[in-house]
C-alpha positions as a printed Julia matrix, in Angstrom:
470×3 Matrix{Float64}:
  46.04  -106.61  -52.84
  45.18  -106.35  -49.29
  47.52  -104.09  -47.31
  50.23  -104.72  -44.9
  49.85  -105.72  -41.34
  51.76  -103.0   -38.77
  53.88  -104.41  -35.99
  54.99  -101.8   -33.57
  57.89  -102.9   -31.63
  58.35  -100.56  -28.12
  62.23  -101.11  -27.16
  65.14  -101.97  -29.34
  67.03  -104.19  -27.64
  67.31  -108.13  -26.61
  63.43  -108.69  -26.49
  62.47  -106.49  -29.13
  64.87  -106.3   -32.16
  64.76  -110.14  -31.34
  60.66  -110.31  -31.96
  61.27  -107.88  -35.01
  64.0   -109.95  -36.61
  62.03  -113.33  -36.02
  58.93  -111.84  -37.49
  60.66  -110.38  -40.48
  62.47  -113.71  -41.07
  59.24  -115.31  -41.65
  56.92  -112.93  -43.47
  57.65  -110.43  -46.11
  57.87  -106.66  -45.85
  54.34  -107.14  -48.61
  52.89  -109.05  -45.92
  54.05  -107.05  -42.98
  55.32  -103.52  -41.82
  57.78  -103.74  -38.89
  58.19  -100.4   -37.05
  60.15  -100.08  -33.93
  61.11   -97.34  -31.69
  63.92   -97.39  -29.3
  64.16   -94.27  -26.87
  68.2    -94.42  -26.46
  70.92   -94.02  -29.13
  71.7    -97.8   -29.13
  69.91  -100.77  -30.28
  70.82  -104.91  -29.9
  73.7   -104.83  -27.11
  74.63  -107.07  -24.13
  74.07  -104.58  -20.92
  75.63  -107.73  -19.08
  78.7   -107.19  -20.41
  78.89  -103.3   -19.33
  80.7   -104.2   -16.02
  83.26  -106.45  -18.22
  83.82  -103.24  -20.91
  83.96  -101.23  -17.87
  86.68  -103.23  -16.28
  88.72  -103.25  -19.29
  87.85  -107.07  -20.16
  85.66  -105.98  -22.94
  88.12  -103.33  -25.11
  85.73  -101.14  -26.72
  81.74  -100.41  -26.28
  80.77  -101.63  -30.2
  82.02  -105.33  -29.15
  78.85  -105.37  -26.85
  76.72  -104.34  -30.07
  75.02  -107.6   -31.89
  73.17  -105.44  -34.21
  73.46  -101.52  -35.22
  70.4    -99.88  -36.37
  71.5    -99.53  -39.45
  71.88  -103.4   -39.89
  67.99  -103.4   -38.7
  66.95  -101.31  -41.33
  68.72  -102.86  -44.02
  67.01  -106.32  -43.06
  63.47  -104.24  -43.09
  62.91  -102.85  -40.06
  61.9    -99.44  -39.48
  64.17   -98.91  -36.14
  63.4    -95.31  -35.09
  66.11   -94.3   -32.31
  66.08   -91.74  -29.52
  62.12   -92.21  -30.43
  60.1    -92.48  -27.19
  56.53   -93.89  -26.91
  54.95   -91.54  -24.23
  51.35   -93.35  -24.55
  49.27   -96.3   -25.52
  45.53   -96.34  -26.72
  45.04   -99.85  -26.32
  41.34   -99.5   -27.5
  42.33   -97.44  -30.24
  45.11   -99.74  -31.3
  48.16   -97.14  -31.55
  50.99   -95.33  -29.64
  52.24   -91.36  -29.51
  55.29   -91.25  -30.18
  57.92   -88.41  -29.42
  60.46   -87.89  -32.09
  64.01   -86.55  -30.84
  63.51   -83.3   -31.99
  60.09   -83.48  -29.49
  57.73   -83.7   -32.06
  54.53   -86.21  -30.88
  52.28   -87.79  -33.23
  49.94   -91.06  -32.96
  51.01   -94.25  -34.78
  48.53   -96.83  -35.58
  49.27  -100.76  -35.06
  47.65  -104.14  -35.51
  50.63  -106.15  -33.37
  52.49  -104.45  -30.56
  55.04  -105.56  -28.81
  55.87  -104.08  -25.98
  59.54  -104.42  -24.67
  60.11  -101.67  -22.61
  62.77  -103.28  -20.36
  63.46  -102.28  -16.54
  64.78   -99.63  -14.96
  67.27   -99.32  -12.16
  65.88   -98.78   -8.33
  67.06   -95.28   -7.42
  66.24   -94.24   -3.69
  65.03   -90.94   -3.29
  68.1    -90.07   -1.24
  69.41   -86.46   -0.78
  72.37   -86.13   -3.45
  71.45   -89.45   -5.39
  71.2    -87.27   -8.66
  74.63   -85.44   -7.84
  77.49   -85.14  -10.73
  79.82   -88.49  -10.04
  76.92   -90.8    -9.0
  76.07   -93.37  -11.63
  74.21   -96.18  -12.33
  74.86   -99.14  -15.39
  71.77  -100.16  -16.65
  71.76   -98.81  -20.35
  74.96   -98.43  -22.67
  74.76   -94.68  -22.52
  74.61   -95.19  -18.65
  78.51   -97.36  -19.4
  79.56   -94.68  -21.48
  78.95   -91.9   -19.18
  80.94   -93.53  -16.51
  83.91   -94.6   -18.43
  83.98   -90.95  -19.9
  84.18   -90.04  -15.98
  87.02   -92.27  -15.11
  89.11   -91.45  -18.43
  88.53   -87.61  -17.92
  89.42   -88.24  -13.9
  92.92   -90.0   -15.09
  93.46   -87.01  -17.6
  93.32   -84.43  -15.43
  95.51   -86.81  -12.66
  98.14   -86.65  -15.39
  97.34   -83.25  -16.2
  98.42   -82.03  -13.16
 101.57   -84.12  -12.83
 100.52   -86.19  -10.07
 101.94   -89.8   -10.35
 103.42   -93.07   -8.07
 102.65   -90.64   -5.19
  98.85   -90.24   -5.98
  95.99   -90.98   -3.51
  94.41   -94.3    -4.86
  91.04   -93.24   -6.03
  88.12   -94.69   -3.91
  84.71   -96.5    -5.52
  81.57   -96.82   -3.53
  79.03   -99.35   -4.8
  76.29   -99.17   -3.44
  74.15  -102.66   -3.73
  75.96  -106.27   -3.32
  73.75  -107.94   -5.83
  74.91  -109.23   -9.59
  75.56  -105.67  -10.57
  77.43  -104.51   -7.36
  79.73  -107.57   -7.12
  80.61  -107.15  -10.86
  80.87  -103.54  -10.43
  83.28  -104.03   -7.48
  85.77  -106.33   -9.77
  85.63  -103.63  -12.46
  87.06  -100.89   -9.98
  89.43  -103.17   -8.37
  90.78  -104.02  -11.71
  91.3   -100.14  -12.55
  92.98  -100.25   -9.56
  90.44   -98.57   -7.02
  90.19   -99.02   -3.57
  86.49  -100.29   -3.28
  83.68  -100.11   -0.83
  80.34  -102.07   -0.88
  77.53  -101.3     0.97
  74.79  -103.34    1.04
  71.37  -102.48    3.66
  70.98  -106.35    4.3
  73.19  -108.74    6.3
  74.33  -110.54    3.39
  76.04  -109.64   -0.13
  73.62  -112.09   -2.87
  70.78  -111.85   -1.62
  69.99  -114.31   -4.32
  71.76  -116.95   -2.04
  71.05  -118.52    1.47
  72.51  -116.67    4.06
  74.8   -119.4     4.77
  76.3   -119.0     1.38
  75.97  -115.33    1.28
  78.27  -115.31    4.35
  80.97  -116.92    2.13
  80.51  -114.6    -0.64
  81.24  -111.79    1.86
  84.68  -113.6     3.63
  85.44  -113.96   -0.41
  85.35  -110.27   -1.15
  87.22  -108.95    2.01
  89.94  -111.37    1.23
  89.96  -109.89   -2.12
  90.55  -106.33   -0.69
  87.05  -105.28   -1.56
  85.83  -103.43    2.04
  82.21  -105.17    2.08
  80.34  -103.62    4.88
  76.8   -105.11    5.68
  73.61  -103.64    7.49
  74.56  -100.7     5.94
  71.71   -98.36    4.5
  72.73   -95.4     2.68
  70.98   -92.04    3.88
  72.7    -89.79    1.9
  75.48   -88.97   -0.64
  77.78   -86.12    0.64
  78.28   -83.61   -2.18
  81.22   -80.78   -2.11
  80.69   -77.3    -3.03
  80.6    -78.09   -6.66
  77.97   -80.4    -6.26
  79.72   -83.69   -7.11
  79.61   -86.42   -4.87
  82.24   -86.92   -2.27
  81.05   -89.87   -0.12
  78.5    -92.09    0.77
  76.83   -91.5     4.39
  74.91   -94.28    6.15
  73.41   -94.56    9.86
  76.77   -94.4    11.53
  79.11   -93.96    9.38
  80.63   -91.66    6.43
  82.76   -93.61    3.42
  84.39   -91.38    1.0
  84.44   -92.13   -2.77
  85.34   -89.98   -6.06
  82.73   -92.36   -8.15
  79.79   -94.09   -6.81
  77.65   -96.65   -8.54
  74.56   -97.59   -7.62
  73.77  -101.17   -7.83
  70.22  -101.38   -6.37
  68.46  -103.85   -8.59
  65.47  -102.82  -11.06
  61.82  -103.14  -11.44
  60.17  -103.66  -14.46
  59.62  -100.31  -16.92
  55.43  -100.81  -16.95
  54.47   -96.8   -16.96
  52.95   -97.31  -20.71
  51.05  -101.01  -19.8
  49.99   -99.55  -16.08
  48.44   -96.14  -17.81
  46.77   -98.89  -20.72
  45.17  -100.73  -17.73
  47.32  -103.87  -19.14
  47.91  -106.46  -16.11
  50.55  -106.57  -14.09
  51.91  -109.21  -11.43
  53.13  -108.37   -7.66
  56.4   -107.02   -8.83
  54.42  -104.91  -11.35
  55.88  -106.94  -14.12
  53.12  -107.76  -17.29
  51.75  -111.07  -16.94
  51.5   -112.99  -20.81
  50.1   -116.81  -21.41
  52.5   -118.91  -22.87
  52.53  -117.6   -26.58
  54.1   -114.1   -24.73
  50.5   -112.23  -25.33
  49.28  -110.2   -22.44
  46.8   -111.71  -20.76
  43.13  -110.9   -22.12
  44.4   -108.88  -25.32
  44.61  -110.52  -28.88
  46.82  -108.15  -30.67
  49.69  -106.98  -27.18
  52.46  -109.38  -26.76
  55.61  -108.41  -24.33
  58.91  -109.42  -23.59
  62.11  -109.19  -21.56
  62.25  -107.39  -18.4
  58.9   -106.12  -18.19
  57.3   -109.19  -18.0
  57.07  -111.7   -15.18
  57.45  -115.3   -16.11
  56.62  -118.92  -14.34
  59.21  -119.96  -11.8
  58.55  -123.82  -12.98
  59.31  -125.15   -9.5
  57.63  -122.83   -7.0
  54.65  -122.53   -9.5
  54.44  -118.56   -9.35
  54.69  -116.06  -11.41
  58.1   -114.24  -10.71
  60.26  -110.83  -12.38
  63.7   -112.28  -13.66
  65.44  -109.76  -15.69
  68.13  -111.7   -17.66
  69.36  -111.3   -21.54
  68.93  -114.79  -22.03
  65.05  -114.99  -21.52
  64.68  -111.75  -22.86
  66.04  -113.13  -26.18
  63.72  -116.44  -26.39
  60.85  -114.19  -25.1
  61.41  -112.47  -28.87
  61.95  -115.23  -30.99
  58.37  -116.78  -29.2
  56.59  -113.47  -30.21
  58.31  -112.99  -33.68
  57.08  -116.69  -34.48
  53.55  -116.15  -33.27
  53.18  -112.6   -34.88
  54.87  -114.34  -38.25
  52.35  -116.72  -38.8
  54.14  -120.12  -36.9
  53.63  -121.08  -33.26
  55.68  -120.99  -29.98
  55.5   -121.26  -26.39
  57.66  -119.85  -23.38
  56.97  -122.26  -20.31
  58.84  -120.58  -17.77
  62.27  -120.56  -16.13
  64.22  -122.37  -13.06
  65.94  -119.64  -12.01
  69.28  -120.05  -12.97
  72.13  -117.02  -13.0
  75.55  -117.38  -13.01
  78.46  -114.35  -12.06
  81.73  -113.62  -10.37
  83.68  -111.27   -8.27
  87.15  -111.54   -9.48
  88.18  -115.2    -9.15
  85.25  -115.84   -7.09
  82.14  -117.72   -8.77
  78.57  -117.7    -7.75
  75.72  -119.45   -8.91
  72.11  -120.63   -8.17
  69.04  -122.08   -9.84
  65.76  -123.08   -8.52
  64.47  -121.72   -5.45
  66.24  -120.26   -1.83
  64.71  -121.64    1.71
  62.72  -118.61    1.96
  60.99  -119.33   -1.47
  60.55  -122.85   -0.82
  58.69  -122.13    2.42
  56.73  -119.3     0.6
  55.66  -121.87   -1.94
  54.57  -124.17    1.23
  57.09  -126.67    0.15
  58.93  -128.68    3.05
  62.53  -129.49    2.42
  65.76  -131.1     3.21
  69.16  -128.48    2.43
  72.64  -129.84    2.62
  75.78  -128.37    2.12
  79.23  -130.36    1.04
  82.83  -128.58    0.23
  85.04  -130.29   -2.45
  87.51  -129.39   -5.11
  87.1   -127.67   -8.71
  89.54  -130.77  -10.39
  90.67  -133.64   -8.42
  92.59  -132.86   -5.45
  95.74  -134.04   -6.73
  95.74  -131.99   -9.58
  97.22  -129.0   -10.0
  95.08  -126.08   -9.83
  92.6   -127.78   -7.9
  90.18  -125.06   -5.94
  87.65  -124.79   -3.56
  83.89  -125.24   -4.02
  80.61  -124.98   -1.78
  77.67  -126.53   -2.84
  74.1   -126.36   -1.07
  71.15  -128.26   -2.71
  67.75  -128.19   -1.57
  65.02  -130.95   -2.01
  61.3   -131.53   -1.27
  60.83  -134.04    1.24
  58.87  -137.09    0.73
  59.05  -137.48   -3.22
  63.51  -136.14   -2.94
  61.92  -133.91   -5.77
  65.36  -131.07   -6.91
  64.34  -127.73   -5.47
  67.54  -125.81   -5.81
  71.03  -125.69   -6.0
  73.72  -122.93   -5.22
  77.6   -122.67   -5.65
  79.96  -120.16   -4.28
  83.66  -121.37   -6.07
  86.66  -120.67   -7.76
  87.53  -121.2   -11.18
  85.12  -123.82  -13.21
  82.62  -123.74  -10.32
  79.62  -121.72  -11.56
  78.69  -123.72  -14.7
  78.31  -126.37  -12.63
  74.72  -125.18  -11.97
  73.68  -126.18  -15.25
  73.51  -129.7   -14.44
  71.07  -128.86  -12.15
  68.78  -126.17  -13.72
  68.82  -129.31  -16.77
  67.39  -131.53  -13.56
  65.22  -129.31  -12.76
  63.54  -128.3   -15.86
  63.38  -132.71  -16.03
  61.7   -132.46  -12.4
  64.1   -135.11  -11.75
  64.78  -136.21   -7.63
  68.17  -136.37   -6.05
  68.01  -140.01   -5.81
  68.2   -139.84   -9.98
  70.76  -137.55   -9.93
  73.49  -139.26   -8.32
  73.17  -141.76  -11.04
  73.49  -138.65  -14.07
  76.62  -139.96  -15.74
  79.23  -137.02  -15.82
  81.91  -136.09  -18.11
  85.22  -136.94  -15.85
  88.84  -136.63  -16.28
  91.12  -134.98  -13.17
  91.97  -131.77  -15.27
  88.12  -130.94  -14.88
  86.52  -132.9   -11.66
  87.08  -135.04   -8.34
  86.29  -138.67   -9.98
  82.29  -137.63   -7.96
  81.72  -134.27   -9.21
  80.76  -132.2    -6.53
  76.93  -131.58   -7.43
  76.51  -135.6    -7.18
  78.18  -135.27   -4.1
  75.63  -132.79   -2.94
  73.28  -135.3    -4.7
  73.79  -138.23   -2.62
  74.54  -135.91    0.63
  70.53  -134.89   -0.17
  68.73  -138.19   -1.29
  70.41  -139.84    2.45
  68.7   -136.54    4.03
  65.64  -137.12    2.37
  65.46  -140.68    3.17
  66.23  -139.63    6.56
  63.52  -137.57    6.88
């Protein structure tokens, strides 16, 4: 009886437990050895949900788990935690791995799937590593701030301070997905809160022109949003925990700070392997998820860089939800069947309190980049039918090629049943469908949910007349 093929899994979360559970699913523990290591002390969880757990909407930190290790290991995979791989002999097929108590030793494989994730972009700034400065990439990262903000409310009732207590101040630093949730967590545990972000606009996933209502959004909400503002330093006190948050003209003090910087994909083990990587130093993979030129490496999640199916280019989008169907395409291929990842729109979806934001498809900027001309319009409307009670404001911009009215993109800035709205275009655009075809799409409508023209037709029609005019 011929022996059992090895399939080393690096990372045990969305990408790789995913890959490991597909695999197992379709071939036998007799046919196949599944052995994956996972460097941190938690395996399977939603890291989008750790500004909702933080906030309080989430109740407790195992309602972000989907699967503990031990459930892993009782459906036959060998899920190593706080197990680091520290090298890869890609010639040699096989890892070294470093066990928690430190011990290293090589591990042979004949599928690897590297999932190593991303890691959070942390300036070297004097004071960025001081006590009270966080980030909220990784669970453990949630759990050490939460443990922060419990122990700070302990010792505020420790001491017998009360009603007449200082409100506690939060910095975030970074007014992208992260920092705009992170805001609404601290303003719902009642912190004052101050953004900082280096560029002019909060999002820079957005236009400018709706990054600018993002930021009136989020000063109306109380949240101090201050723009242009790059962070020199964070001011420690004589204990060495942070204290503030300095930038080019200006001092902000804070008794937590978050950082909320982006990432960049976690390629030390590929890079050192001489595995390729993309401009954003992401791995580039064919469609099947395999690294390009190697028979027996596939990778997944946010290490990888993926086809933008509109611009054409290859492009780093770390989200949960690709990082999941990047796993089940590898766990297929490596268990005998066949799949293919063709690429992604861009879509993402989030919200600062009651605020909703949303794009798919490509910006101005990457439209240009891509040496696409284009038509953008921009129409205001109503969440329900005017009439209705409950009825809120939207903002809708849509982009188009010119010539062919081809869908480029599409981004919302809204209240309450806005930002799903943006499915109805990533579906258009994965169809490669014009603006002239959308305005026909035939739309659920009732007055509880939309105007009787749902605002993205509206935008629809606003951009086929702009394309015909052009």
């Amino acid at each position: 009886m011929a022996a059992a093929e090895r399939m080393v899994v690096v990372g045990g979360d969305a990408a790789g437990m995913s890959a490991a559970a597909q695999a197992r699913r379709l071939r036998g523990p007799e046919e196949l050895e599944i052995v994956a290591v996972e460097r941190g002390r938690f395996s399977s969880y939603s890291a989008c949900g750790i500004p909702y757990w933080v906030g309080g909407d989430v109740a407790e930190r195992d309602a972000l788990i989907a699967r503990s290790p031990e459930e892993h290991r009782a459906h036959g995979i060998d899920l190593r935690m706080r197990t680091e791989a520290v090298e890869l002999d890609a010639a040699g097929q096989r890892v070294r791995l470093r066990d928690p108590e430190g011990a290293e030793r090589w591990l042979g494989y004949d599928r690897l799937v590297l999932a190593t994730g991303a890691v959070p972009v942390r300036p070297p700034l004097p004071g960025i590593d001081a006590e009270g400065v966080y980030g909220v990439q990784t669970l453990e990262d949630g759990q050490e701030l939460l443990d922060a903000l419990e122990q700070r409310v302990d010792r505020a009732h420790g001491s017998g301070r009360g009603a007449g207590e200082q409100q506690p101040r939060a910095v975030v630093v970074g007014a992208g997905y992260i920092g705009v949730e992170m805001a609404e967590a601290f303003v719902r545990r009642g912190y004052a809160v101050t953004v900082l972000e280096k560029a002019e606009q909060p999002m820079s996933t957005l236009d400018p022109d709706m990054g600018r209502l993002v930021h009136e959004a989020m000063c109306a909400l109380g949240i101090e949003t201050v723009l242009g503002a790059a962070v020199t330093e964070v001011r420690t006190d004589g204990q060495g925990r942070a204290r503030g948050v300095a930038t080019e003209g200006a001092e902000y003090p804070a008794d937590v700070v978050v950082l909320g910087l982006g990432v960049r994909p976690e390629t030390g083990l590929a890079r050192q392997a001489g595995l390729p990587l993309g401009e954003s130093g992401g791995l580039l993979t064919d469609l099947a998820m395999r690294v390009r030129g190697r028979e027996d490496i596939w990778a997944g999640g946010d290490c990888v860089e993926v086809l933008n199916l509109v611009s054409g280019r290859d492009q780093h989008v770390p989200l949960g939800t690709h990082a999941n169907k990047h796993g089940q395409v590898i766990g297929a291929n490596i268990g005998g069947g066949y799949a293919t990842f063709p690429g992604v729109v861009g879509t993402a979806v989030s919200k600062v309190c009651d605020l909703e934001i949303a794009r798919t498809g490509l910006l101005e900027a990457q439209a240009a980049a891509a040496g696409l001309q284009f038509e953008s319009v921009v129409i205001e409307s109503t969440t329900r039918a005017g009439y209705y009670p409950g009825a809120r404001p939207i903002h809708v911009k849509m982009t188009a090629e010119r010539r062919s009215g081809r869908l480029l993109g599409l981004q919302i800035v809204g209240h309450e049943n806005a930002g799903k709205r943006v499915d109805i275009a990533a579906v258009a655009l994965h169809a490669g469908m014009t603006v002239e075809q959308m305005t026909a799409l035939d739309l659920g409508y009732a007055p509880p949910f939309s105007p009787v023209w749902d605002p993205v037709l509206v935008a629809a029609r606003k951009a086929a007349a702009a394309v015909r005019k052009g």
